[in-house]
C-alpha positions as CSV (number, residue, x, y, z in Angstrom):
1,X,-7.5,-28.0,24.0
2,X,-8.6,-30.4,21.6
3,X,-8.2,-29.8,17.4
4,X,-11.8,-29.9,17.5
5,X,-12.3,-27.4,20.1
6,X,-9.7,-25.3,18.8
7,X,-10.9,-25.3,15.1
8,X,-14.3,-24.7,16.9
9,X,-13.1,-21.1,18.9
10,X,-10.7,-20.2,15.3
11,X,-13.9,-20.5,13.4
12,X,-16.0,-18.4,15.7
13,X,-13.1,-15.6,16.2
14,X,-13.5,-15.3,12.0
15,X,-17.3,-15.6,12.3
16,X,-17.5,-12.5,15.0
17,X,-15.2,-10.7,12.8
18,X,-17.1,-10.4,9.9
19,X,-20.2,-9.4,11.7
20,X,-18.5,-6.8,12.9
21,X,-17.3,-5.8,9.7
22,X,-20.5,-6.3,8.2
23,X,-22.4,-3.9,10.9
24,X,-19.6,-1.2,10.1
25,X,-20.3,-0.4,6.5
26,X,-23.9,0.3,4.7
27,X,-25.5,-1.5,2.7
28,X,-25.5,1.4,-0.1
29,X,-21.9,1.7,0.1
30,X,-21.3,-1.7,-0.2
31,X,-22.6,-1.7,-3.5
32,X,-21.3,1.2,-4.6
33,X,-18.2,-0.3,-3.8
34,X,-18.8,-3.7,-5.5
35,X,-19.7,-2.1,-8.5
36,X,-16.7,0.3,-8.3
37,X,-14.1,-2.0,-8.0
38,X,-15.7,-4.5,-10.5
39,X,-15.5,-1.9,-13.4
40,X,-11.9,-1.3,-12.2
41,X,-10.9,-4.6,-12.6
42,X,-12.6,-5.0,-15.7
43,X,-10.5,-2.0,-16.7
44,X,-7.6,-3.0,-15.1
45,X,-7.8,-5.9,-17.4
46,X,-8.7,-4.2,-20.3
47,X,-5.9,-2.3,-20.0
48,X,-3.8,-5.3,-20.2
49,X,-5.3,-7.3,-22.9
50,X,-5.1,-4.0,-25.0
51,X,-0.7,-3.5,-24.3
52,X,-0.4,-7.1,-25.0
53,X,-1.6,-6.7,-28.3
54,X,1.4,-3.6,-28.1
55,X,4.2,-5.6,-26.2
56,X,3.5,-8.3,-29.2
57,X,4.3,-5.8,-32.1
58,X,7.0,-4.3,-29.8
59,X,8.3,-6.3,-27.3
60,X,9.9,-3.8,-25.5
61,X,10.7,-5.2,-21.6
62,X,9.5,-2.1,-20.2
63,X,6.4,-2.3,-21.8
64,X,5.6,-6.1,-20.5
65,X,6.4,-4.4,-17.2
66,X,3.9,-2.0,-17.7
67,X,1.2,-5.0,-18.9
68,X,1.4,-7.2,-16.1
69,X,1.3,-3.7,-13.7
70,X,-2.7,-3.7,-14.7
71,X,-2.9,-7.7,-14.8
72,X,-2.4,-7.5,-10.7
73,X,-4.4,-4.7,-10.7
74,X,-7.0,-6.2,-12.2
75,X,-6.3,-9.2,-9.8
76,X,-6.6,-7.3,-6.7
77,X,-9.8,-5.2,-8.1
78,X,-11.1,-9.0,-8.4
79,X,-10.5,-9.9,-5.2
80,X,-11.8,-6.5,-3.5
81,X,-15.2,-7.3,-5.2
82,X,-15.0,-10.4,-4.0
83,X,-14.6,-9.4,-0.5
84,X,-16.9,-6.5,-1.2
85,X,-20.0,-9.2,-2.1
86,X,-19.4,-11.4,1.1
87,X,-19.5,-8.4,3.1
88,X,-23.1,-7.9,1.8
89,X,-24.0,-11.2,2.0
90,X,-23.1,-11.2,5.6
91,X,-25.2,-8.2,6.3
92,X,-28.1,-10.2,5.8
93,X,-26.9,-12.0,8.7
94,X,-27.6,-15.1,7.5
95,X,-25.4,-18.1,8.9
96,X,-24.2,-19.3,5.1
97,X,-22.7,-15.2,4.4
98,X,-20.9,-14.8,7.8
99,X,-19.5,-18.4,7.2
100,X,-18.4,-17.3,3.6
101,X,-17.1,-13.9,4.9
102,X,-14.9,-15.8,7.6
103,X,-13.6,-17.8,5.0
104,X,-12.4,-15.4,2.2
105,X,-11.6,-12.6,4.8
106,X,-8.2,-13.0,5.4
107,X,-7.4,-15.2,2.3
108,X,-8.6,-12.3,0.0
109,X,-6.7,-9.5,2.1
110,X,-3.6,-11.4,2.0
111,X,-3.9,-11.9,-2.0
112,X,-4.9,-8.2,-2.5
113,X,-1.8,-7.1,-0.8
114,X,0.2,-9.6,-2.5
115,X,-1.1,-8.5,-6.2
116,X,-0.6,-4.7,-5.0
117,X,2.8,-5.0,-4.5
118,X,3.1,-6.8,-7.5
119,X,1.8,-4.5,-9.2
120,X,3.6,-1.5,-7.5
121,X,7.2,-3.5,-8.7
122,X,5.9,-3.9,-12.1
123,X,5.0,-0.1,-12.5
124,X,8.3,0.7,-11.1
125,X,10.2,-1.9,-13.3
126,X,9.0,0.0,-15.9
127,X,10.7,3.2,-15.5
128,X,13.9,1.5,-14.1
129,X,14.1,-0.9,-17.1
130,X,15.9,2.0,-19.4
131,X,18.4,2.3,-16.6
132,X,19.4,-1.6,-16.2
133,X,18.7,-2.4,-20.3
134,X,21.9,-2.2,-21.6
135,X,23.4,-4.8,-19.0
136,X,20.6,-7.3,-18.0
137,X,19.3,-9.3,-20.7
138,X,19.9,-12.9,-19.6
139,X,16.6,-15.1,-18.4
140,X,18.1,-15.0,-14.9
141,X,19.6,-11.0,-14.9
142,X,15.9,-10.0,-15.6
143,X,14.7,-12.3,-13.1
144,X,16.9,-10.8,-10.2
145,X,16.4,-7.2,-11.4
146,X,12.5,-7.9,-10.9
147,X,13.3,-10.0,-7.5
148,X,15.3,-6.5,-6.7
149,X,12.9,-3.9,-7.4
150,X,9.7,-6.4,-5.4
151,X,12.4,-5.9,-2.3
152,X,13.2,-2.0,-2.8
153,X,9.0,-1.8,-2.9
154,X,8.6,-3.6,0.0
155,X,11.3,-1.6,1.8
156,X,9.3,1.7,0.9
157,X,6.5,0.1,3.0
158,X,8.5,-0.9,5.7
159,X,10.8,2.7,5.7
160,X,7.4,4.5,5.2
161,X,5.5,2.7,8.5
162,X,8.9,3.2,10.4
163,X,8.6,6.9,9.7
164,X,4.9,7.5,10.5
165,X,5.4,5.5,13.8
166,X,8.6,7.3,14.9
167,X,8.4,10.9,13.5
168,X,4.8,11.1,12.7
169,X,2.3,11.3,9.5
170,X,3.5,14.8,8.0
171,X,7.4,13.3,8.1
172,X,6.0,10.0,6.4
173,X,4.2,12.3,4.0
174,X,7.0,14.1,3.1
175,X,9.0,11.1,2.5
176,X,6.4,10.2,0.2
177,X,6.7,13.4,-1.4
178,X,10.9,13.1,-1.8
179,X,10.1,9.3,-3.3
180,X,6.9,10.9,-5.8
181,X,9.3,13.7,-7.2
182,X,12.2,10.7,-7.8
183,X,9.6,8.6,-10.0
184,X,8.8,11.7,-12.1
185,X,12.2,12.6,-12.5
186,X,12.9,8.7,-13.4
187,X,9.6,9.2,-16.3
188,X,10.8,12.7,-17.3
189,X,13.8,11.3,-18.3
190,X,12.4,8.0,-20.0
191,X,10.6,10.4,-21.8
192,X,13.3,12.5,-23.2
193,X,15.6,9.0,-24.3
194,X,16.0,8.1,-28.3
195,X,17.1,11.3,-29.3
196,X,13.1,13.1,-29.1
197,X,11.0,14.2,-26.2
198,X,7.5,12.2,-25.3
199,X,4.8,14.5,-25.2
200,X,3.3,13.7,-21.7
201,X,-0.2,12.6,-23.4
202,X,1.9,9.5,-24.5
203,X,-0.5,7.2,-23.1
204,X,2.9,5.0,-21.7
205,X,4.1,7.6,-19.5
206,X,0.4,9.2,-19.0
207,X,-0.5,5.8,-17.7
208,X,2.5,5.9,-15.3
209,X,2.5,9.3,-14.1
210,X,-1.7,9.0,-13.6
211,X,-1.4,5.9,-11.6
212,X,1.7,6.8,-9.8
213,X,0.3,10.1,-8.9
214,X,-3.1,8.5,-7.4
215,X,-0.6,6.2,-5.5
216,X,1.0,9.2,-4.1
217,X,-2.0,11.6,-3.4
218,X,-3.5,8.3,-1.1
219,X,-1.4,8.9,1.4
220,X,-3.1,11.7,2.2
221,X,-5.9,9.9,3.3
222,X,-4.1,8.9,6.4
223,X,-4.1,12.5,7.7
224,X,-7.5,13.9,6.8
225,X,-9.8,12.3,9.4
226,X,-12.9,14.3,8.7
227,X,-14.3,13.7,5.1
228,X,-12.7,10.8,4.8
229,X,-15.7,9.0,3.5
230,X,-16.0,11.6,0.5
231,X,-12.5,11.5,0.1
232,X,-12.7,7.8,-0.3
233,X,-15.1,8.2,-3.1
234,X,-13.3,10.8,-4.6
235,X,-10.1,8.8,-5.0
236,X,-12.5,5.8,-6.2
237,X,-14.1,8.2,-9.3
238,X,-10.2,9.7,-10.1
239,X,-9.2,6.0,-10.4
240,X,-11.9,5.3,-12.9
241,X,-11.0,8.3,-14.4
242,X,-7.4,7.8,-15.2
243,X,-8.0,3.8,-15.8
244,X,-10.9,5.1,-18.8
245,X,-8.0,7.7,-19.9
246,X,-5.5,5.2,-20.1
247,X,-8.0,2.6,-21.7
248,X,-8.4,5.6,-24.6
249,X,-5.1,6.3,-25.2
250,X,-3.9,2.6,-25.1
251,X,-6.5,1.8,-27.7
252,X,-5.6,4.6,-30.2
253,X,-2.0,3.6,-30.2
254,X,-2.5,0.5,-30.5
255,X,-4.8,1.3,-33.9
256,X,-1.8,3.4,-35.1
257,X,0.9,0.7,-34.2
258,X,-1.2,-2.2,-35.7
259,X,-2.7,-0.9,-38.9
């Protein structure tokens, strides 16, 4: 086979993909989508820009952690939407959408999993950094303790697929379960350091224990087949909830940090 006859069959295998994800999802969903995941990332980043303005008066590592957390989810919101408008531009059918969907398909897919996990290992650096703080502080320490907790994510994906596959979707649920429980013990404790309890409306650890818990309770998604579509849009409206909660109580301590 030629390169031009290869490139040729590569480009129509993307272009019959996209149609067909085009003719799977509505056009009204579709936009409820693209507007859904545009005002999360717009959150997301919010979010961020707001615990910079914290992480500058403070400069606490757990708290940059925490920062760049919604920086990637703000990324990956982006490049949902993204994917989210070619898909209705390929629903027209029109040659120039189904090109543009083949092209950012699995570009976009590969960069939303990428900022996810990203993400995921900043949320969790978070709560681990009061554990490590006391012996990493060199440039490269903290790089290799980030490096560490990217690979003990990634291994909860691959331990968790393993699971499903071999003993089924309750087992992997309750592993999720057994991991959930561990996080909130590792906040509860965070919580209780420097000699004085966090109320749980601390919007530090209410920001981790929402967003963690939304993580958790998507799992569940996997075993409800009927529904699922409501369910979908269920978890899409808690998300906006807890990033507008977070947003709130971000803003008010930064007003009481900063004045």
């Amino acid at each position: 086979m030629t390169l031009g006859a290869f490139n040729a069959t590569f480009s129509e295998e993307f272009i019959n993909l996209a149609s067909e994800a085009a003719a799977s999802t509505s056009i009204p969903e579709l936009a409820f989508s693209l507007f859904v995941y545009s005002l999360m990332a717009v959150l997301a980043l919010q979010i961020y820009r707001e615990v910079s303005k914290i992480y500058s008066f403070m400069e606490y590592e757990g708290l940059k952690y925490f920062k760049n957390a919604f920086l990637f989810y703000g990324f990956a919101n982006v490049f949902l939407a993204s994917m989210t408008l070619s898909l209705l531009l390929a629903k027209s059918s029109v040659p120039a959408g189904l090109y543009l969907m083949a092209v950012v398909l699995l570009p976009f897919f590969f960069f939303t999993g990428l900022s996810l996990w990203f993400a995921k290992a900043n949320l969790l650096s978070s709560i681990v950094w009061k554990l490590v703080e006391g012996t990493v502080r060199k440039k490269t320490l903290k790089a290799l303790f980030f490096i560490s907790v990217m690979l003990l994510v990634l291994m909860d994906v691959v331990v968790y697929l393993l699971v499903s596959v071999f003993a089924g979707d309750y087992i992997a649920l309750g592993y999720k379960a057994v991991v959930f429980v561990l996080i909130l013990l590792l906040i509860r404790s965070n919580m209780r350091s420097g000699g004085e309890t966090k109320p749980i409306t601390h919007p530090y650890y209410l920001g981790l224990i929402l967003i963690f818990t939304l993580g958790f309770l998507g799992n569940f998604s996997i075993i409800i087949e009927k529904g699922s579509e409501l369910i979908g849009y269920a978890f899409d409206f808690l998300t906006l909830l807890a990033y507008v909660i977070i947003l709130k109580g971000i803003r008010k301590w930064s007003r009481i940090l900063l004045k």
